[in-house]
PyMOL commands that place a pseudoatom at each C-alpha (Angstrom):
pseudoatom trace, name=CA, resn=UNK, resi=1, chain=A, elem=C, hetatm=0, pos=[233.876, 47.921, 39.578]
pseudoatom trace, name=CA, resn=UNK, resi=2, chain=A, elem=C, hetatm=0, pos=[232.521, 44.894, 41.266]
pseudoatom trace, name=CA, resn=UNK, resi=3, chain=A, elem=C, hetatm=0, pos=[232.300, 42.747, 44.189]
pseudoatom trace, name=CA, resn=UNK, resi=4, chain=A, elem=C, hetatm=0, pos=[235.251, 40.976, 43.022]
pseudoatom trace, name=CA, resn=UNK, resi=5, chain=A, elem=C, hetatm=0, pos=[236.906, 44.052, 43.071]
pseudoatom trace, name=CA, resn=UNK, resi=6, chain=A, elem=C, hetatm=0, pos=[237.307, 44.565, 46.960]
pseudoatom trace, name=CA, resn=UNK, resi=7, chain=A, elem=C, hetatm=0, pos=[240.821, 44.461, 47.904]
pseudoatom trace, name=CA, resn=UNK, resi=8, chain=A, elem=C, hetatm=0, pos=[242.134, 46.547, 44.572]
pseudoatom trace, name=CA, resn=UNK, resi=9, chain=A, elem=C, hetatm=0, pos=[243.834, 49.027, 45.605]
pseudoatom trace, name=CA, resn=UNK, resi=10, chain=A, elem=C, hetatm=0, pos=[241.866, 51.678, 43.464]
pseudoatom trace, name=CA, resn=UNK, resi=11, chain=A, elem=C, hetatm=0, pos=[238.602, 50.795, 45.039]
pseudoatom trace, name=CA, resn=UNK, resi=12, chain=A, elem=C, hetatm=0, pos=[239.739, 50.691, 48.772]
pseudoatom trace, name=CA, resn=UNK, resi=13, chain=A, elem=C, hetatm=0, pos=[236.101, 51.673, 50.127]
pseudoatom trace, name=CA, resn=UNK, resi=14, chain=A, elem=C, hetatm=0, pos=[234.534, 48.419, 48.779]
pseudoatom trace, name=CA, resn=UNK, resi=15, chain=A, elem=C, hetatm=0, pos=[235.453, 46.617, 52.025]
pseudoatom trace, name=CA, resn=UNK, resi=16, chain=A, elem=C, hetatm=0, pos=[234.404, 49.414, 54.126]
pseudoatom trace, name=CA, resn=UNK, resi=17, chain=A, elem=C, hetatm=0, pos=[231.152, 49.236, 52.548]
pseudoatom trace, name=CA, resn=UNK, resi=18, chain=A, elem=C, hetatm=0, pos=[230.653, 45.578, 53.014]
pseudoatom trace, name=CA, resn=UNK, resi=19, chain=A, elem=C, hetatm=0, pos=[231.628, 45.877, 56.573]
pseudoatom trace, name=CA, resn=UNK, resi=20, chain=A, elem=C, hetatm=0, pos=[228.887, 48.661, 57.058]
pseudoatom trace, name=CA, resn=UNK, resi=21, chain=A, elem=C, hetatm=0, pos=[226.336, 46.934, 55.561]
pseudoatom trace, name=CA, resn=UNK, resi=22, chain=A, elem=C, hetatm=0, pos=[226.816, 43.887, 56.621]
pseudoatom trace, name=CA, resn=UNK, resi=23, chain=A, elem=C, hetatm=0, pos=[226.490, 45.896, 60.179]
pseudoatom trace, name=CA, resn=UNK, resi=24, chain=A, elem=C, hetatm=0, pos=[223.596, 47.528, 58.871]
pseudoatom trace, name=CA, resn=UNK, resi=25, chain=A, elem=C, hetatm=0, pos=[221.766, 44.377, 58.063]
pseudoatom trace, name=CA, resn=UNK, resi=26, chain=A, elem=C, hetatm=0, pos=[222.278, 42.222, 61.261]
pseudoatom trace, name=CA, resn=UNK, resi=27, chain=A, elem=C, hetatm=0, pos=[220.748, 45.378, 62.925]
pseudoatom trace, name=CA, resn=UNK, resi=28, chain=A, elem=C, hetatm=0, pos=[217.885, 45.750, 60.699]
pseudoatom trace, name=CA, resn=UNK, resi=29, chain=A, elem=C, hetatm=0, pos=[218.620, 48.793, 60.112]
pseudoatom trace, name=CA, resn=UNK, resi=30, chain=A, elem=C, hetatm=0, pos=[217.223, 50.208, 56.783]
pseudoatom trace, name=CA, resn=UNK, resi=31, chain=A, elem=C, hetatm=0, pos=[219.376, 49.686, 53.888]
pseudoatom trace, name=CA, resn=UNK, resi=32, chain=A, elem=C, hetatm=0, pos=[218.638, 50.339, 49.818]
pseudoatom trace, name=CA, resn=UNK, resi=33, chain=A, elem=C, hetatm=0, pos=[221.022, 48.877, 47.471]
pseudoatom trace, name=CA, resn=UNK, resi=34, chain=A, elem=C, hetatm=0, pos=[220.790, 49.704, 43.305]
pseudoatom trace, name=CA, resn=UNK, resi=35, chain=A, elem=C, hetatm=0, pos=[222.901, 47.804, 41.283]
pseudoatom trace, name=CA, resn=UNK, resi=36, chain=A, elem=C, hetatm=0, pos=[226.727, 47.461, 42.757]
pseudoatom trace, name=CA, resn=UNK, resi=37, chain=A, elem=C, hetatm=0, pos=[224.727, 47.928, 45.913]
pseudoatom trace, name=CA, resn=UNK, resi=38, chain=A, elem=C, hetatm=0, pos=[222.297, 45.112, 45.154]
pseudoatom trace, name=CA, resn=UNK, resi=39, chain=A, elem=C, hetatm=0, pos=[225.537, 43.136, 45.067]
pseudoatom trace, name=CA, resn=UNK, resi=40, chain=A, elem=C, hetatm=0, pos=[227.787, 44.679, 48.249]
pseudoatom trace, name=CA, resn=UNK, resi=41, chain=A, elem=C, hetatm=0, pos=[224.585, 43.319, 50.061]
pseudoatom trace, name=CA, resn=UNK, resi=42, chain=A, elem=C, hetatm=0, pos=[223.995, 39.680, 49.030]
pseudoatom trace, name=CA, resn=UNK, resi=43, chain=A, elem=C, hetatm=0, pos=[227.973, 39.903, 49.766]
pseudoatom trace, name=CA, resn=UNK, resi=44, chain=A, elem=C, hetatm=0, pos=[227.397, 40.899, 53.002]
pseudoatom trace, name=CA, resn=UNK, resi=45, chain=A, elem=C, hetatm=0, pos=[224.751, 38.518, 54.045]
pseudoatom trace, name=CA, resn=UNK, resi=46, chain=A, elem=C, hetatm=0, pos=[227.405, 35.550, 52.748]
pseudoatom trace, name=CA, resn=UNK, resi=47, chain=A, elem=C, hetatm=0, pos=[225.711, 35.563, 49.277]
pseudoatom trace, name=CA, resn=UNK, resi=48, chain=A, elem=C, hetatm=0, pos=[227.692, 34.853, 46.612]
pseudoatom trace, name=CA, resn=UNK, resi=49, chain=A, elem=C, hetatm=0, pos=[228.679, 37.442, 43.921]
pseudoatom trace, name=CA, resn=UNK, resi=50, chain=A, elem=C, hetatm=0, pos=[230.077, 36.320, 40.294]
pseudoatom trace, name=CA, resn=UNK, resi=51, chain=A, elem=C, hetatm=0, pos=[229.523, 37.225, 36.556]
pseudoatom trace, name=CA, resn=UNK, resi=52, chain=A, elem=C, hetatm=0, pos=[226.331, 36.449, 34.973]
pseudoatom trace, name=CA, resn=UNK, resi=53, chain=A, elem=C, hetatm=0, pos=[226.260, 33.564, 32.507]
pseudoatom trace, name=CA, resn=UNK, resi=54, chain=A, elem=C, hetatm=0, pos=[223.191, 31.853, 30.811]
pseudoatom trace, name=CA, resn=UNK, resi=55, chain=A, elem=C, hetatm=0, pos=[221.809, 29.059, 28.254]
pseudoatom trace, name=CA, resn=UNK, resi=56, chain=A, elem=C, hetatm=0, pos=[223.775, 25.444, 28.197]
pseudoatom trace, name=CA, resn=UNK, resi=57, chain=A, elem=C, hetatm=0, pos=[226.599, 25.480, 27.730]
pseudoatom trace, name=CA, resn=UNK, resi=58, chain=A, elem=C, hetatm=0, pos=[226.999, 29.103, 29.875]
pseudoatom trace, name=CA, resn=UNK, resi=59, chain=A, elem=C, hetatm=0, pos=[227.898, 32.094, 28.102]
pseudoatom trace, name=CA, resn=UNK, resi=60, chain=A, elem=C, hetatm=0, pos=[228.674, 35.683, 29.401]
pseudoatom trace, name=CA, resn=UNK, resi=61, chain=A, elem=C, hetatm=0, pos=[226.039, 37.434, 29.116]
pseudoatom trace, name=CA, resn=UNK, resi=62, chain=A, elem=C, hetatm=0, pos=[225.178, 41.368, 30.167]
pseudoatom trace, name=CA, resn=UNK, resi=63, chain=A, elem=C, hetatm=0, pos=[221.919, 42.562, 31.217]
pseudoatom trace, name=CA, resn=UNK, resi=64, chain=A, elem=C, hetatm=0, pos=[222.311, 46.270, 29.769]
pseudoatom trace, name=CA, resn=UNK, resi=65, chain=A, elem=C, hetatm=0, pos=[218.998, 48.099, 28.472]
pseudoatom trace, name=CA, resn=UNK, resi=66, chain=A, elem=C, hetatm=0, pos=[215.458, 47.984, 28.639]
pseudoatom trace, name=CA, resn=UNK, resi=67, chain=A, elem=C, hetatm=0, pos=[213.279, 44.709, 29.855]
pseudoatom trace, name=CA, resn=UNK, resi=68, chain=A, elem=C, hetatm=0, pos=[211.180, 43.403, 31.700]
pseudoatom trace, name=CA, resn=UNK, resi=69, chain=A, elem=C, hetatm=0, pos=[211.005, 42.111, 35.233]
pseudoatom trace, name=CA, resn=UNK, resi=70, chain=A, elem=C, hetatm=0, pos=[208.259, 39.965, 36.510]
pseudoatom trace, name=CA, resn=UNK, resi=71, chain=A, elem=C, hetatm=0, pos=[207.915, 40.310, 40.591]
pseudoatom trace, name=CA, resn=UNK, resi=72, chain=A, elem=C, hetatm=0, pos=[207.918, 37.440, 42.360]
pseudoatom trace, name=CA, resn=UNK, resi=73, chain=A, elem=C, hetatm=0, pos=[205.873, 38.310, 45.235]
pseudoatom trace, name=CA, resn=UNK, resi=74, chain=A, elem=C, hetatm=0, pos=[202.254, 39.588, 45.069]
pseudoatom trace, name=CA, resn=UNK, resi=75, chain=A, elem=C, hetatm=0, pos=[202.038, 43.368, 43.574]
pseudoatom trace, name=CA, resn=UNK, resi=76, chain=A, elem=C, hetatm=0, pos=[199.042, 43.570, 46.224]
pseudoatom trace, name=CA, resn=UNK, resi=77, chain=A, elem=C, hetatm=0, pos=[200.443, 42.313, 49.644]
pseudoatom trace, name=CA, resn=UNK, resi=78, chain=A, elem=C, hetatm=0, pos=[204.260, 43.011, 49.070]
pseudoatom trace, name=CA, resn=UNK, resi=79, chain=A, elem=C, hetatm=0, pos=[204.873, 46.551, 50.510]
pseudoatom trace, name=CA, resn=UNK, resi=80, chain=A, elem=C, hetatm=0, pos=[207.358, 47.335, 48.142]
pseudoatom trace, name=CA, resn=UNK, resi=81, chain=A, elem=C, hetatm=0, pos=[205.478, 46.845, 44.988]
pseudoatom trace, name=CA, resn=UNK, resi=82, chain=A, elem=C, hetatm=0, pos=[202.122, 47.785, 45.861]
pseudoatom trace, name=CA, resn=UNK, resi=83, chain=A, elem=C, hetatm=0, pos=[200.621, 49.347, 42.580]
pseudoatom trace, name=CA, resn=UNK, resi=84, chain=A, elem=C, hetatm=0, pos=[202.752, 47.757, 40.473]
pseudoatom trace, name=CA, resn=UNK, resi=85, chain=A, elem=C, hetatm=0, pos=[201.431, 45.175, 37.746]
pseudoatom trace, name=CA, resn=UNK, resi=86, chain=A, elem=C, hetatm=0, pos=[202.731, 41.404, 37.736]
pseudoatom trace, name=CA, resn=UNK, resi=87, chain=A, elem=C, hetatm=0, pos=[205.815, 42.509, 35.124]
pseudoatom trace, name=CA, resn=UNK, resi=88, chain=A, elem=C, hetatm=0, pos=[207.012, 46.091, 34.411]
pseudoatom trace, name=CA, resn=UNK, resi=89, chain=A, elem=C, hetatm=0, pos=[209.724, 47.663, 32.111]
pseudoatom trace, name=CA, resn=UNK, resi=90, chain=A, elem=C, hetatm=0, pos=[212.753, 48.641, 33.734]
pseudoatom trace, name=CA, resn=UNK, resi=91, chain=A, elem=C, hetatm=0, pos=[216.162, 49.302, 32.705]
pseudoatom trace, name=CA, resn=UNK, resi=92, chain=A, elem=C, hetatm=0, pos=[219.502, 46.872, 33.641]
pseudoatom trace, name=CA, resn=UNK, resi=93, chain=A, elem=C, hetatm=0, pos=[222.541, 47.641, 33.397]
pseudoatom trace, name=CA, resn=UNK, resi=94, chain=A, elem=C, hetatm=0, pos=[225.194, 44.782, 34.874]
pseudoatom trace, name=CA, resn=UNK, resi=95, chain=A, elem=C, hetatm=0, pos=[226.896, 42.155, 33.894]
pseudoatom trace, name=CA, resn=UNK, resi=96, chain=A, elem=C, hetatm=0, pos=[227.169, 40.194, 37.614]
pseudoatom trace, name=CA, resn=UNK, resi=97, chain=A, elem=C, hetatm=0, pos=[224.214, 38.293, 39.441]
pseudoatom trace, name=CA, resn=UNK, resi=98, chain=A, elem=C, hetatm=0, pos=[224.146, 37.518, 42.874]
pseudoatom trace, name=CA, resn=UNK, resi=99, chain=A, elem=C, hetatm=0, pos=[222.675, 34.281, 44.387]
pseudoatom trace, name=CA, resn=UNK, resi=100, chain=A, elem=C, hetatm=0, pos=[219.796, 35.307, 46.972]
pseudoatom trace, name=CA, resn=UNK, resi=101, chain=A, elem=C, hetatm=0, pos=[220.923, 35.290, 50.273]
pseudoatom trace, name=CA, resn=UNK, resi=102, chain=A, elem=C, hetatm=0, pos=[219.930, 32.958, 52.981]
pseudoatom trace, name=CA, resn=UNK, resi=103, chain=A, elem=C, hetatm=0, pos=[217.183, 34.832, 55.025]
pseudoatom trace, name=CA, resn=UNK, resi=104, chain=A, elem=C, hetatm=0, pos=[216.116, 37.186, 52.512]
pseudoatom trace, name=CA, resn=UNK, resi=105, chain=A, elem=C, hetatm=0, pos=[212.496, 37.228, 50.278]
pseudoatom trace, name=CA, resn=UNK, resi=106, chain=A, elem=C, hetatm=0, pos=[212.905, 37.325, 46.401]
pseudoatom trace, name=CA, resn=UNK, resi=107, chain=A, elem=C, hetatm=0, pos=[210.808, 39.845, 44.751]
pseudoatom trace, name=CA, resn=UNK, resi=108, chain=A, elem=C, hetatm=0, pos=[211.613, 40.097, 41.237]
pseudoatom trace, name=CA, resn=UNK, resi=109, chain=A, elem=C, hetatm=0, pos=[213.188, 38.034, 38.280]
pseudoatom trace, name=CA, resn=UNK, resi=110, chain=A, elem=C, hetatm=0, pos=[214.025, 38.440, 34.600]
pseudoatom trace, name=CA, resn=UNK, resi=111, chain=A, elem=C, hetatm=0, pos=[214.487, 35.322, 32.403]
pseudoatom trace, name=CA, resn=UNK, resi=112, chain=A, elem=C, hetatm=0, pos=[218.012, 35.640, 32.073]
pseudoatom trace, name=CA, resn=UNK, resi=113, chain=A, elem=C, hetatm=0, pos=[218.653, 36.615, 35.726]
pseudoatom trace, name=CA, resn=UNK, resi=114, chain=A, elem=C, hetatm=0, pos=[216.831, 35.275, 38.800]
pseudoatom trace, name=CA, resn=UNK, resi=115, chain=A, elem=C, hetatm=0, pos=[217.907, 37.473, 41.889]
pseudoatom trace, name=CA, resn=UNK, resi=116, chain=A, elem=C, hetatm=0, pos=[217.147, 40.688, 40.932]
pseudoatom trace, name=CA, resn=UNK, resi=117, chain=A, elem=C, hetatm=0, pos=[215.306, 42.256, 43.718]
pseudoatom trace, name=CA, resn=UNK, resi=118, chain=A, elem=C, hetatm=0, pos=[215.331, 40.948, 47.053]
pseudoatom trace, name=CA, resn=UNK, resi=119, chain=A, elem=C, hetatm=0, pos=[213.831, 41.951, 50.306]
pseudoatom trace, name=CA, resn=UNK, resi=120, chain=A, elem=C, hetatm=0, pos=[215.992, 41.501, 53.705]
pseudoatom trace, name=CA, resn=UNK, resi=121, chain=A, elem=C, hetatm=0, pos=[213.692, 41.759, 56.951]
pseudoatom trace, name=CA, resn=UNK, resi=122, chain=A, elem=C, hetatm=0, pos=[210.900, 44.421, 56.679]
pseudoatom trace, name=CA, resn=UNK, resi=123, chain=A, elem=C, hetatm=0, pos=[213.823, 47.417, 55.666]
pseudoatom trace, name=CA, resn=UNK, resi=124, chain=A, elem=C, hetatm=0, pos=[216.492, 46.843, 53.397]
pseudoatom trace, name=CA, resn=UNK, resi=125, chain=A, elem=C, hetatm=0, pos=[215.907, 45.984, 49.544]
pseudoatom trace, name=CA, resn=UNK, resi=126, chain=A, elem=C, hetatm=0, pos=[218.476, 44.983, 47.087]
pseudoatom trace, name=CA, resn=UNK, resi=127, chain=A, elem=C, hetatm=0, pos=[217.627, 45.730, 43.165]
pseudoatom trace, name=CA, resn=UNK, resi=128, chain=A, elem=C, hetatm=0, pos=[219.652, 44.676, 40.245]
pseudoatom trace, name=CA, resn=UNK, resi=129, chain=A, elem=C, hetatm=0, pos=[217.736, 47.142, 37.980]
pseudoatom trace, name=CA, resn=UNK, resi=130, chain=A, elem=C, hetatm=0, pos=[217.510, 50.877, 38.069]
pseudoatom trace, name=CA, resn=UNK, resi=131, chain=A, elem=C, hetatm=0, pos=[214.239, 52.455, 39.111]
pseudoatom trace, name=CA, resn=UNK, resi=132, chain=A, elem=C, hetatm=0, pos=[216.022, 55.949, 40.070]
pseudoatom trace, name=CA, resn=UNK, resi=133, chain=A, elem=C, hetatm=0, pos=[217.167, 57.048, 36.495]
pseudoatom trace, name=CA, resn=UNK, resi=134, chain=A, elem=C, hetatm=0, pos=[216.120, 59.968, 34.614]
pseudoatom trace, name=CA, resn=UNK, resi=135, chain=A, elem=C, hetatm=0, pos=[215.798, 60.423, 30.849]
pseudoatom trace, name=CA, resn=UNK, resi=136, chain=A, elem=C, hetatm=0, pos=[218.284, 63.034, 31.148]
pseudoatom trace, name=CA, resn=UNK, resi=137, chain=A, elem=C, hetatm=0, pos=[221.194, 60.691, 32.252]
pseudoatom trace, name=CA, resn=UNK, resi=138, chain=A, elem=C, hetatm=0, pos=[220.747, 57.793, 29.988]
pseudoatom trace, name=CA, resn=UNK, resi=139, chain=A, elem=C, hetatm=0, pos=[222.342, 59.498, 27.297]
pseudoatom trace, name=CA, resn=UNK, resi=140, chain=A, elem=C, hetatm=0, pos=[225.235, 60.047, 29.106]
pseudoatom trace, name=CA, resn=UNK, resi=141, chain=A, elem=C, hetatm=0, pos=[225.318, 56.558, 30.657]
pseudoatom trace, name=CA, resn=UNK, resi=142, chain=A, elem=C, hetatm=0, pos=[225.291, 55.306, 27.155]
pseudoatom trace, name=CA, resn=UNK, resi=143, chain=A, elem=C, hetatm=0, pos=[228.458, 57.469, 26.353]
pseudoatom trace, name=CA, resn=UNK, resi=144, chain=A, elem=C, hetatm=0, pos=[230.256, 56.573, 29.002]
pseudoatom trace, name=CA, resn=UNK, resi=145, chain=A, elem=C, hetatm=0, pos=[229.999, 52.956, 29.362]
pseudoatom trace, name=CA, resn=UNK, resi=146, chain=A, elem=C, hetatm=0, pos=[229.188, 52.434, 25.118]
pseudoatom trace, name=CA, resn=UNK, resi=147, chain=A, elem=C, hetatm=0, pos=[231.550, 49.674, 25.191]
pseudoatom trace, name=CA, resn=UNK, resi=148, chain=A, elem=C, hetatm=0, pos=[230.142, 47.818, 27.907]
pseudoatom trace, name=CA, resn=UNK, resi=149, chain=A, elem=C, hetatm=0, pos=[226.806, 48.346, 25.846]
pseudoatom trace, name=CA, resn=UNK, resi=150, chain=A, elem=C, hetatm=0, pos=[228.246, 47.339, 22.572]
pseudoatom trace, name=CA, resn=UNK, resi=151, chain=A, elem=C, hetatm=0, pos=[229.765, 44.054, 24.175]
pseudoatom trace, name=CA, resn=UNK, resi=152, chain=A, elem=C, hetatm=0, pos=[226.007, 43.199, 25.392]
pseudoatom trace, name=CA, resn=UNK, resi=153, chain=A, elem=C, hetatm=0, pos=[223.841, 44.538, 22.804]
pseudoatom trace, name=CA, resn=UNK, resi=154, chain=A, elem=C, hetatm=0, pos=[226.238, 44.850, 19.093]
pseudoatom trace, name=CA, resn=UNK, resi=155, chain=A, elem=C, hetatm=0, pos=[226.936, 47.723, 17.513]
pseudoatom trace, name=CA, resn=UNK, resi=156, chain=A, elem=C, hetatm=0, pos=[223.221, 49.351, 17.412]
pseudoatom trace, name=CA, resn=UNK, resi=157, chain=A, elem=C, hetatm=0, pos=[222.946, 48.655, 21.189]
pseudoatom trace, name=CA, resn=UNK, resi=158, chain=A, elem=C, hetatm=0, pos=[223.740, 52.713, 22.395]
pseudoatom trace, name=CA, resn=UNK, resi=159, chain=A, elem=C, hetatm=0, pos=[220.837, 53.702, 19.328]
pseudoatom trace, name=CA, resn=UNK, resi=160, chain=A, elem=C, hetatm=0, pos=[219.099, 50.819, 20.509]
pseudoatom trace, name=CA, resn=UNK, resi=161, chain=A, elem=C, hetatm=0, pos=[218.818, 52.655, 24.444]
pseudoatom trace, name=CA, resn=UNK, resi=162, chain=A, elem=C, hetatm=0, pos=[218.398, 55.656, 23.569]
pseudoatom trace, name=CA, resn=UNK, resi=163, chain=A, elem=C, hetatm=0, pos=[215.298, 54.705, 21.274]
pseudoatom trace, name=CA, resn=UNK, resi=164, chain=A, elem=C, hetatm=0, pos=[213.638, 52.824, 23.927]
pseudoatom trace, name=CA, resn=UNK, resi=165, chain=A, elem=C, hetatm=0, pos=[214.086, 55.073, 26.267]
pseudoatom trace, name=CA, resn=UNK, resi=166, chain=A, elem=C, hetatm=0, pos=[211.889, 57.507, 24.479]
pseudoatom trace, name=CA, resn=UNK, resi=167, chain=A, elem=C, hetatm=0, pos=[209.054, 54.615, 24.189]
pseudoatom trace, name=CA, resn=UNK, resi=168, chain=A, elem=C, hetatm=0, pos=[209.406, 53.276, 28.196]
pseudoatom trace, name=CA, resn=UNK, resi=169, chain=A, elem=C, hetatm=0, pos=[210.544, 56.055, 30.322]
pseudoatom trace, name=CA, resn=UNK, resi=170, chain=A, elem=C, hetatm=0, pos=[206.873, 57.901, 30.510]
pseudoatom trace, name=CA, resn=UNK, resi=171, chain=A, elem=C, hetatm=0, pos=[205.561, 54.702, 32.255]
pseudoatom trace, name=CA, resn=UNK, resi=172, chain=A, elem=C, hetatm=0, pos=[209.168, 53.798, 33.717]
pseudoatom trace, name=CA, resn=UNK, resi=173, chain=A, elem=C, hetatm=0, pos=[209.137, 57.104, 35.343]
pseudoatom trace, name=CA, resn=UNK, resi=174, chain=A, elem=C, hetatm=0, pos=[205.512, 56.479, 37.351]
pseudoatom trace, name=CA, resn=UNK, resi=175, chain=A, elem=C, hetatm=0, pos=[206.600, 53.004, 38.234]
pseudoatom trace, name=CA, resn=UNK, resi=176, chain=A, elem=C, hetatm=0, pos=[209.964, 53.818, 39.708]
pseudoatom trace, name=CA, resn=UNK, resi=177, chain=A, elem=C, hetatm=0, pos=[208.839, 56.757, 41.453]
pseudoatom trace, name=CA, resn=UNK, resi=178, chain=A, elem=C, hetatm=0, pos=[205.995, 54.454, 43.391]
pseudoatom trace, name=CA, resn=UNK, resi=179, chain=A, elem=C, hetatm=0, pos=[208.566, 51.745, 43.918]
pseudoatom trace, name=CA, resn=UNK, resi=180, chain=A, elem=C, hetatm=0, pos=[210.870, 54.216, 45.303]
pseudoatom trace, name=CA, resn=UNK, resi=181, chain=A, elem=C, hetatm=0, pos=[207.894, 55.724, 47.645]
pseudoatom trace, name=CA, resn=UNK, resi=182, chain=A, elem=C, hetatm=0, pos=[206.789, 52.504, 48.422]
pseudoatom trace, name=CA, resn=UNK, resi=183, chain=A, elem=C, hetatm=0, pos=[210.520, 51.221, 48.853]
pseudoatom trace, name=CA, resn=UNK, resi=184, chain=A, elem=C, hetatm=0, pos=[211.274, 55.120, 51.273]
pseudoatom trace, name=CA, resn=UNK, resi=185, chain=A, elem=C, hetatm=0, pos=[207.884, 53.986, 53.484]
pseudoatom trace, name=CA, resn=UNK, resi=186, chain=A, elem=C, hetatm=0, pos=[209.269, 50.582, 54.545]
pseudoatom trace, name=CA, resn=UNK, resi=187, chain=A, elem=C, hetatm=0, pos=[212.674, 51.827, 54.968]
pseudoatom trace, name=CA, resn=UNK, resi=188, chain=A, elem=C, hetatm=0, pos=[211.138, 54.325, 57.257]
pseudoatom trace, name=CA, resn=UNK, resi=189, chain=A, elem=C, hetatm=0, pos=[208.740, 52.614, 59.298]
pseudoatom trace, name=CA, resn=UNK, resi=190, chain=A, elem=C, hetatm=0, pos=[210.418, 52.418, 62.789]
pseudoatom trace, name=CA, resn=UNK, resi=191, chain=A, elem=C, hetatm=0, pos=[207.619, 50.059, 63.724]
pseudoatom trace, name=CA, resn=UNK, resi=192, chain=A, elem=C, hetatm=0, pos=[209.076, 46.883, 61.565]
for i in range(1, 192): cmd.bond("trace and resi %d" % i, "trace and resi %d" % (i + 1))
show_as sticks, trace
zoom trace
């Protein structure tokens, strides 16, 4: 499901959602958004939401398995990536972009994708990527979604995942668990 899915009638809490975080935001209260939730967020800050296309002339084009992103920001003054290096390993897994909404601070990019983590205020962050998986569940995303990774990556794209994740997940691990602390200390800090 997607952003352009609110108003089907088998996703009917899509436009709840936007409504509460759009709510959420223009309080400041503290909001985290992975992936779909990345999305529901630039939508509710007025951003617009639509399929991911790249080179000239545009092609679709899915962002699903390992890469990098390079931040943005500074690693060393940016809250949220503090301890980070200038471009880390993380894994994607969409096929929709987001434009960056008015007000909020991009923090990371890939080359085929722009907005993929933003900052809004000091306490709600938007990522495109996944820094919250676990070994254990890739191989099940893979089988579950293998022909949404087959229509990004070819036929070896699922042994493709799988294989990488074995060679990025013991650093992937480290780095999502301090962007998540460091993500869980903004978000908490009643003084912003």
């Amino acid at each position: 499901m997607g952003v352009g899915d609110i108003g089907d009638p088998r996703w009917p809490f899509l436009s709840a959602e936007v409504a509460l975080l759009a709510r959420l935001l223009r309080e400041g209260r503290p909001v985290l958004g992975v992936c779909l939730g990345a999305q529901l967020m630039a939508h509710a800050l007025g951003a617009s939401v639509h399929p991911l296309y790249v080179g000239d002339p545009p092609v679709r084009h899915r962002e699903v398995g390992w890469g990098a992103v390079t931040f943005a920001a500074r690693t060393d003054t940016e809250p949220s990536l503090v301890g980070l290096s200038e471009s880390e390993v993380v894994l994607h897994w969409h096929g929709d972009t987001f434009d960056l909404p008015s007000g909020a601070t991009l923090l990371a990019s890939t080359l085929a994708c722009q907005n993929q983590m933003f900052r809004f205020g000091r306490r709600a962050f938007g990522l495109q990527f996944h820094v919250e998986v676990t070994a254990e569940e890739i191989p099940r995303w893979v089988r579950e979604d293998e022909a949404f990774v087959v229509a990004a990556n070819g036929a070896g794209g699922p042994e493709r995942i799988l294989s990488d994740t074995v060679r990025y997940m013991p650093r992937h691990r480290r780095i999502g668990d301090r962007m998540i602390q460091n993500m869980l200390s903004a978000l908490l800090d009643d003084s912003a």
